[in-house]
C-alpha positions in Angstrom: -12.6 44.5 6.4 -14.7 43.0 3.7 -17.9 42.9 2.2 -20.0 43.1 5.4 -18.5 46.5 5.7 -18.7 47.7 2.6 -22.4 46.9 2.4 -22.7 48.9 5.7 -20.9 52.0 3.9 -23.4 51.9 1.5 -26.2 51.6 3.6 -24.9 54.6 5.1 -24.1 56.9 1.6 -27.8 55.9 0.2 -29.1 58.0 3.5 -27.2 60.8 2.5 -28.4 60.7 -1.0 -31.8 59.8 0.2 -31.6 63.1 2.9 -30.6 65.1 -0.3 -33.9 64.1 -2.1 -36.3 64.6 0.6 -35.0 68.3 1.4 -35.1 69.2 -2.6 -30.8 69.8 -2.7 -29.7 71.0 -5.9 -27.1 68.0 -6.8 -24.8 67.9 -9.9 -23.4 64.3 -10.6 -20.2 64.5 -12.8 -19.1 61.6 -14.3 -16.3 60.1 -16.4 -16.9 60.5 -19.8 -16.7 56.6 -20.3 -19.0 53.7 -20.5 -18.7 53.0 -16.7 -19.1 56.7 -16.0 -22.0 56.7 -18.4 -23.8 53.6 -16.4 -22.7 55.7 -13.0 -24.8 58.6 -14.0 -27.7 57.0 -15.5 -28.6 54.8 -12.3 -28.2 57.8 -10.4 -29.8 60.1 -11.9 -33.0 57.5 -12.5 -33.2 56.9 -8.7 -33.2 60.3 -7.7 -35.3 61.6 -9.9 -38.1 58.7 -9.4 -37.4 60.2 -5.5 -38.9 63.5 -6.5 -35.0 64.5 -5.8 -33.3 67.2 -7.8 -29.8 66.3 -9.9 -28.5 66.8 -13.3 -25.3 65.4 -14.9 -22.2 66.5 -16.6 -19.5 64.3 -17.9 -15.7 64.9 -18.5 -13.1 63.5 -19.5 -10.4 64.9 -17.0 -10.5 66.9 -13.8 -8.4 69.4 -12.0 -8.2 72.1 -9.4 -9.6 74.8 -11.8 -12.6 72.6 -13.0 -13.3 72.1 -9.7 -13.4 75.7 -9.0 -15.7 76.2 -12.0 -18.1 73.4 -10.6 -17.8 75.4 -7.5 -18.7 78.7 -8.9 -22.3 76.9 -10.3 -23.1 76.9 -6.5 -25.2 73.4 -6.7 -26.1 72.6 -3.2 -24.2 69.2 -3.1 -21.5 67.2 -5.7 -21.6 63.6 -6.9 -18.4 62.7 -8.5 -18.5 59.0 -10.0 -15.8 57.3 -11.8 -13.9 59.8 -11.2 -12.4 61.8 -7.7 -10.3 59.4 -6.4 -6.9 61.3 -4.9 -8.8 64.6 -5.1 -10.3 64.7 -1.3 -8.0 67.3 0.0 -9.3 69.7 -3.1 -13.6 68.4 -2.7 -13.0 69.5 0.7 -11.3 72.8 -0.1 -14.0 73.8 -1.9 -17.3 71.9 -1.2 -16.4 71.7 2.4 -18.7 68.2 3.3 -21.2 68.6 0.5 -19.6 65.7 -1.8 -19.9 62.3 -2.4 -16.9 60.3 -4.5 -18.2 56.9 -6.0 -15.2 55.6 -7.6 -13.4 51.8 -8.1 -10.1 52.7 -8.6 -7.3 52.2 -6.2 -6.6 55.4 -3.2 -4.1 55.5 -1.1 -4.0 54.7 2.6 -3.6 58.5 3.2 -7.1 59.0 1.6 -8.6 56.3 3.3 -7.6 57.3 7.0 -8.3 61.3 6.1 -11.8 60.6 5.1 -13.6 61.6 8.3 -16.9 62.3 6.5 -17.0 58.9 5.4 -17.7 60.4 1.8 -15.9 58.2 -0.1 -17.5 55.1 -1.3 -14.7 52.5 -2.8 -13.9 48.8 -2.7 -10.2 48.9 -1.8 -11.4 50.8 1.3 -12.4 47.2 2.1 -10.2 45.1 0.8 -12.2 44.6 -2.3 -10.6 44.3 -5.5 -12.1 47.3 -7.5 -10.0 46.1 -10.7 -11.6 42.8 -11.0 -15.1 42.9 -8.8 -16.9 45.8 -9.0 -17.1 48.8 -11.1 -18.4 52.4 -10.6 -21.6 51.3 -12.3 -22.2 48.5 -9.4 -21.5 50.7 -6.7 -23.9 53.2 -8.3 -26.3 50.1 -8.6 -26.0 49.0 -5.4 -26.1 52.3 -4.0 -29.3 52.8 -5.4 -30.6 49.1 -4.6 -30.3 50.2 -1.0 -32.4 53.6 -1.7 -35.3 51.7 -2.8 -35.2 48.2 -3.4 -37.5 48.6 -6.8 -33.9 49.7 -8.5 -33.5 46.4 -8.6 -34.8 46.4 -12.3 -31.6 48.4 -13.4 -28.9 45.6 -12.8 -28.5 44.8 -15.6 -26.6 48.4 -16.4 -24.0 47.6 -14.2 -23.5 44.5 -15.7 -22.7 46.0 -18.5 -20.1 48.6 -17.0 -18.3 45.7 -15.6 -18.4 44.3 -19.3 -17.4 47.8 -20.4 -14.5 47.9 -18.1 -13.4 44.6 -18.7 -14.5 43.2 -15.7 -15.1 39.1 -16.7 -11.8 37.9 -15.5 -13.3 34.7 -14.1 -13.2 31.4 -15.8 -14.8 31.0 -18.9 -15.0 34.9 -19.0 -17.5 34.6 -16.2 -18.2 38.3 -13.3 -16.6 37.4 -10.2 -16.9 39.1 -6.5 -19.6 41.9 -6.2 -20.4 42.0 -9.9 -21.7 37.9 -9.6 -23.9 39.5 -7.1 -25.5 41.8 -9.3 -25.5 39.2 -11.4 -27.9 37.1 -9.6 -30.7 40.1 -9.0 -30.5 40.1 -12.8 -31.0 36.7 -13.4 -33.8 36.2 -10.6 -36.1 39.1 -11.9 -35.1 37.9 -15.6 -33.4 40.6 -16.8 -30.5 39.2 -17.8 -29.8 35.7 -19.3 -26.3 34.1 -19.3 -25.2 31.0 -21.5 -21.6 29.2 -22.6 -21.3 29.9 -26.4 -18.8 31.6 -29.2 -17.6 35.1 -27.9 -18.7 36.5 -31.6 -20.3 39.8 -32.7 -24.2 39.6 -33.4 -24.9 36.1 -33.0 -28.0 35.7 -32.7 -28.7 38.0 -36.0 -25.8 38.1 -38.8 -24.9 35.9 -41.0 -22.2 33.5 -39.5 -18.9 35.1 -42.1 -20.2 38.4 -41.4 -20.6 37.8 -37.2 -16.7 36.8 -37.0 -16.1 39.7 -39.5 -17.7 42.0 -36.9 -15.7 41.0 -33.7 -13.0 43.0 -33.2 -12.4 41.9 -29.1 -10.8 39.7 -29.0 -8.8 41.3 -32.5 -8.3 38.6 -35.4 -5.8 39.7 -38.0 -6.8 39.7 -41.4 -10.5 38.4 -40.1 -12.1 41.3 -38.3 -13.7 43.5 -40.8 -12.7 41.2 -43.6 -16.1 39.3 -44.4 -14.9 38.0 -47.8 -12.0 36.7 -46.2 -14.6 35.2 -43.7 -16.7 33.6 -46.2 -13.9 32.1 -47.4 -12.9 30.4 -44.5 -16.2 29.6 -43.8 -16.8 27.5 -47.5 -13.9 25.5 -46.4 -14.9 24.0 -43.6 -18.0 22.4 -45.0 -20.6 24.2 -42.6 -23.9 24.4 -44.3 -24.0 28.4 -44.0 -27.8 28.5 -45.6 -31.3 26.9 -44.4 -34.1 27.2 -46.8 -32.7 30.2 -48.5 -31.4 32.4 -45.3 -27.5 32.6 -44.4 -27.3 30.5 -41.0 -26.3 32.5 -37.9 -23.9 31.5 -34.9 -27.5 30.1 -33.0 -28.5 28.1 -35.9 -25.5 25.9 -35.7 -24.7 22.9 -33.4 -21.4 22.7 -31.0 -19.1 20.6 -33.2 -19.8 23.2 -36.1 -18.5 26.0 -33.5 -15.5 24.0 -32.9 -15.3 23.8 -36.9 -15.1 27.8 -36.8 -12.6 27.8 -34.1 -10.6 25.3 -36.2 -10.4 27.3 -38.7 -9.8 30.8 -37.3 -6.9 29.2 -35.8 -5.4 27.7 -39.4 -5.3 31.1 -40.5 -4.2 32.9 -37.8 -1.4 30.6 -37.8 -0.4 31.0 -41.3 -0.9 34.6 -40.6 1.9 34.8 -37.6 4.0 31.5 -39.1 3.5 29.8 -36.0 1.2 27.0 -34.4 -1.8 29.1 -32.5 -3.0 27.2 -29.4 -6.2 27.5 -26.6 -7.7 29.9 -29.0 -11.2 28.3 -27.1 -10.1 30.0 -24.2 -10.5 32.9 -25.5 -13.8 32.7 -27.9 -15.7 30.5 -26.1 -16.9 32.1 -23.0 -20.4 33.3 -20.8 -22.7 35.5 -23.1 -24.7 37.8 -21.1 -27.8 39.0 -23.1 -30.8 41.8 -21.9 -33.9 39.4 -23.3 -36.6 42.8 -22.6 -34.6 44.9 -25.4 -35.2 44.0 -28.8 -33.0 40.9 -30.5 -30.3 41.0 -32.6 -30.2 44.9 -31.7 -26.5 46.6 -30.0 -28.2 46.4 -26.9 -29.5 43.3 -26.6 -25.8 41.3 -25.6 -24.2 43.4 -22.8 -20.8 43.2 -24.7 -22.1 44.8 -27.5 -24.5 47.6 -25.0 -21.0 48.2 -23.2 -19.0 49.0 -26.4 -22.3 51.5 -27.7 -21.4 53.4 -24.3 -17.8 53.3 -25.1 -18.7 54.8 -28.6 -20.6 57.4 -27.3 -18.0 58.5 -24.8 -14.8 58.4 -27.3 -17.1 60.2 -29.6 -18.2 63.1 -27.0 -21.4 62.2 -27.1 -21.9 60.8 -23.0 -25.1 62.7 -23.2 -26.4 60.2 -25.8 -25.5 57.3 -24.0 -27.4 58.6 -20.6 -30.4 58.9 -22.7 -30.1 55.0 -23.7 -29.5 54.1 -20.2 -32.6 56.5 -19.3 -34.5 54.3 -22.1 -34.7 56.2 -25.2 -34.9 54.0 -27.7 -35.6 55.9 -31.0 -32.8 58.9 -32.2 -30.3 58.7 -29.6 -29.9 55.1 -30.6 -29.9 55.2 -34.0 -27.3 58.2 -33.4 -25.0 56.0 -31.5 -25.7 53.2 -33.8 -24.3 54.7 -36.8 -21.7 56.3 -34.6 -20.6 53.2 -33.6 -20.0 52.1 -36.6 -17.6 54.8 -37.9 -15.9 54.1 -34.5 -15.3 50.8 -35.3 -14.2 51.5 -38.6 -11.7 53.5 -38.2 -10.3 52.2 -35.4 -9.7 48.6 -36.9 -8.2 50.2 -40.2 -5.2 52.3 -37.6 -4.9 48.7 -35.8 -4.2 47.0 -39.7 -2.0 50.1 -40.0 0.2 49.8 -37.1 0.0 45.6 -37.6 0.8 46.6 -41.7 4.1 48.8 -40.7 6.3 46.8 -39.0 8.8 49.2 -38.3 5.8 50.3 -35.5 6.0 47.2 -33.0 9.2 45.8 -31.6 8.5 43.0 -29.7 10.7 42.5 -26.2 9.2 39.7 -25.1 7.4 40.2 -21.8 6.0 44.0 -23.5 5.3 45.3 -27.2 6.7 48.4 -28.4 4.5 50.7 -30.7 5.2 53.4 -32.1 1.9 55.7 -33.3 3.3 58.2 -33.9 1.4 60.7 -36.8 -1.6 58.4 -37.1 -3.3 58.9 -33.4 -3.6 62.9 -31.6 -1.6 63.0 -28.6 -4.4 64.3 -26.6 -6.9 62.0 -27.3 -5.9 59.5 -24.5 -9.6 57.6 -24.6 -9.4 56.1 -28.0 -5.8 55.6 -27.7 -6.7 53.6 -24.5 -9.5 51.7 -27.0 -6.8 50.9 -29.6 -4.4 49.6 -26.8 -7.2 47.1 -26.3 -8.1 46.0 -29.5 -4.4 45.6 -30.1 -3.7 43.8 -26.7 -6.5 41.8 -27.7 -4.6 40.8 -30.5 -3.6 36.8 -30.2 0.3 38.1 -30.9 0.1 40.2 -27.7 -1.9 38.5 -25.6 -0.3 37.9 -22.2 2.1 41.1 -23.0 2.5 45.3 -22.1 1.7 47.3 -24.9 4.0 50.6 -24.4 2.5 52.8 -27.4 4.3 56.2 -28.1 3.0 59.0 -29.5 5.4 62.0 -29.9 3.4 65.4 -28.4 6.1 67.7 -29.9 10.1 68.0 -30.5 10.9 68.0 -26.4 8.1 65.3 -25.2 6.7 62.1 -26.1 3.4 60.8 -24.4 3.5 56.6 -23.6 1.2 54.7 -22.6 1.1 51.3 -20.8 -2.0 48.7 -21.1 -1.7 45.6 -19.8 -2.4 42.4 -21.9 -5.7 40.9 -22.6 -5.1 38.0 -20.7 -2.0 39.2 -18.5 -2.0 40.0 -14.9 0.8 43.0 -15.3 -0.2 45.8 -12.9 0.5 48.7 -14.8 -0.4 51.0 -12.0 2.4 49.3 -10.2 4.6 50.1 -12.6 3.4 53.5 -13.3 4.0 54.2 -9.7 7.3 53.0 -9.7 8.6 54.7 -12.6 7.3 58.2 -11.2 9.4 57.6 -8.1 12.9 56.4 -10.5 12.6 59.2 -13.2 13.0 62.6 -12.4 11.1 64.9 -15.2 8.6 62.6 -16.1 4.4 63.1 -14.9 2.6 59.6 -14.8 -1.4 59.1 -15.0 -3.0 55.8 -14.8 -6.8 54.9 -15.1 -7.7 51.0 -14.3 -5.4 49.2 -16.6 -4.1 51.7 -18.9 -0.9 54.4 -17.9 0.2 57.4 -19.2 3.4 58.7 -18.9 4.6 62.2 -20.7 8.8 62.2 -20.9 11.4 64.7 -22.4 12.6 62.7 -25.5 15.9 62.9 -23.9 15.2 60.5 -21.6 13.3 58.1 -23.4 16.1 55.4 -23.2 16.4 55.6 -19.5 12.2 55.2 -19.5 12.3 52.0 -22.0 15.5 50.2 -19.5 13.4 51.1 -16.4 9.9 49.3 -18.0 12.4 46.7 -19.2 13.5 45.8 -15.9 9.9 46.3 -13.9 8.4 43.8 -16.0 11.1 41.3 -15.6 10.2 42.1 -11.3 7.1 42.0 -11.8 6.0 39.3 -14.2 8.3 36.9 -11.8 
């Protein structure tokens, strides 16, 4: 199994959705309220309607039998489930006997795989295909599409952005392996998409050099993201000439060995900040840029990064709808909405990281994982942005290469933990997630991608932390 059969599986799932177009079937596409799902919908949705087919979208953030049954009760002629689905067969079929199609990149089990006789579910692990690292929902969506009409081509550049999104560029230098470096290329041959090797910074082709580092906050750089004084001070001492005729220089305007100056001195401090020498900080902000040269420059849209972490605004926010009509090319309200959105995002996000990194008593360090506690700063149920903050703090040059374990206690009998793998780690926390649902009795484990959640009785919370102690130590070996 491989790509040659994959391919073929798509070939086959665009005639369905094509066969729903031409006889007029009422479809509902719900999506994962996420940037990926986001991107899912959007390509979808644009193909079908530029049919003449029928289909609206929903998204949610979770699903379950008794959503299902409300989908059901709707009576849409045919279901589209993307980024989303996967482990729910037995349930689609219940109730939308063969009128459903899953498009989904996470992992299934074998049992799905050999009970899916209508061939409805389209997946990369069905294929030996790494769905973690290659593809997203958003590709499969695109290349879904791509075989509908081979004019979709002009919408690859979305699912480059979902891979972004879902933190897809594990490849050297940062680069899109496997199925997404396909989707790559139709970009780059119909020049939508334009790649380079430069500083992974915020905004560099428009803000002002102190105020582009301030900005980034992937990879997280304590006591420099969101600090642009701090910035500008750095930035004085290294003898850059930050102005030209009046204007304040940005990251474009400068040549490589002033880059290298920057790195030089984001590493001074972040050592001085953590009392230790900081090394191969390169490695981590000097990568592949991937910018959209038709959308306007210098705007959130115009480097994929920055397009994927609008969507991912716009989702943690409960605004999805917003984010399809960017993808759908609105460019005036909506935008400016999620601009501004964004922002506030981003704001308060960074000042709960500088909490948590403030309040030591938080973070226990154990070596091969990080212990947080978050405890009265982050709602238990709000398991997207806790998933965001695992990133920015896994991003974090301290916990790089480490499991952040992040508790947050739901009420006096249950605690809610979650597991994110590091930035830069290969720790499968689905693995891990699985195992510990098969050792602890009383416990219910979730995982999405590379985050798990896990909701204990606080009684047995030691048990848990031994359990993840000694899985890491297995699995890390």
């Amino acid at each position: 199994m491989g790509y040659k059969e994959f391919y073929e599986n798509v070939d086959l799932t665009s005639e369905k959705v094509k066969n729903l177009i031409n006889d007029r079937k009422d479809t509902l596409i719900v999506s994962n309220s996420s940037c990926d799902g986001i991107v899912s919908a959007s390509l979808l949705i644009r193909a079908i309607w530029k049919l003449g087919g029928k289909a609206t979208a929903r998204f949610v953030n979770k699903i379950s039998q008794d959503s299902i049954a409300d989908l059901k009760s709707e009576d849409h002629q045919f279901y589209l489930f993307t980024e989303l689905g996967t482990g729910l067969s037995e349930l689609f079929n219940k109730f939308f006997s063969k009128e459903w199609i899953v498009l989904d990149h996470r992992k299934l089990s074998f049992a799905e795989i050999a009970t899916d006789d209508n061939n409805a579910i389209l997946n990369p692990w069905k294929y030996d295909i790494d769905g973690d690292k290659e593809v997203t929902s958003g590709g499969i969506s695109y290349l879904l599409v791509k075989s509908m009409d081979k004019r979709f081509t002009d919408l690859s550049p979305l699912a480059i952005v979902s891979a972004l999104g879902e933190y897809q560029d594990v490849g050297d230098k940062r680069s899109l392996i496997g199925l997404n470096n396909e989707i790559l290329k139709d970009s780059e041959k119909n020049g939508l998409m334009q790649t380079d090797i430069d500083l992974l910074l915020s905004f560099n082709e428009s803000l002002p050099i102190h105020e582009s580092i301030a900005n980034t906050s992937i990879p997280y750089l304590y006591g420099i993201t969101s600090n642009s004084d701090k910035c500008l001070e750095l930035m004085k001492n290294t003898n850059i000439n930050l102005k030209k005729d009046g204007r304040w220089k940005t990251i474009a305007d400068i040549n490589q060995e002033e880059k290298f100056l920057i790195i030089e001195s984001i590493k001074n401090h972040l050592s001085s900040q953590m009392n230790r020498n900081v090394e191969n900080l390169e490695n981590i902000l000097i990568g592949y840029t991937y910018v959209l040269p038709t959308e306007e420059y210098g705007s959130h849209l115009y480097d994929a990064r920055r397009f994927s972490e609008l969507l991912n605004s716009c989702a943690l926010s409960m605004k999805s709808g917003i984010g399809l009509s960017i993808c759908l090319g609105e460019r005036t309200e909506s935008l400016e909405e999620a601009e501004r959105d964004l922002q506030e995002f981003k704001n308060s996000s960074q000042k709960l990281v500088s909490k948590i990194l403030k309040e030591k008593w938080r973070i226990s360090d154990k070596g091969l994982f990080v212990f947080i506690s978050a405890d009265g700063i982050i709602e238990p149920d709000y398991v997207g942005y806790v998933g965001y903050l695992s990133r920015l703090l896994t991003s974090h040059y301290q916990f790089m290469n480490k499991v952040i374990i992040m508790k947050i206690v739901i009420d006096e009998n249950y605690s809610k933990y979650f597991l994110s793998s590091g930035y830069d780690g290969d720790m499968d926390v689905e693995q891990m997630a699985k195992e510990l649902s098969n050792t602890i009795d009383g416990i219910t484990v979730t995982f999405s991608n590379a985050d798990g959640q896990i909701i204990i009785p606080s009684a047995q919370e030691d048990t848990l932390m031994s359990i993840i102690s000694k899985l890491i130590k297995k699995i890390s070996k």
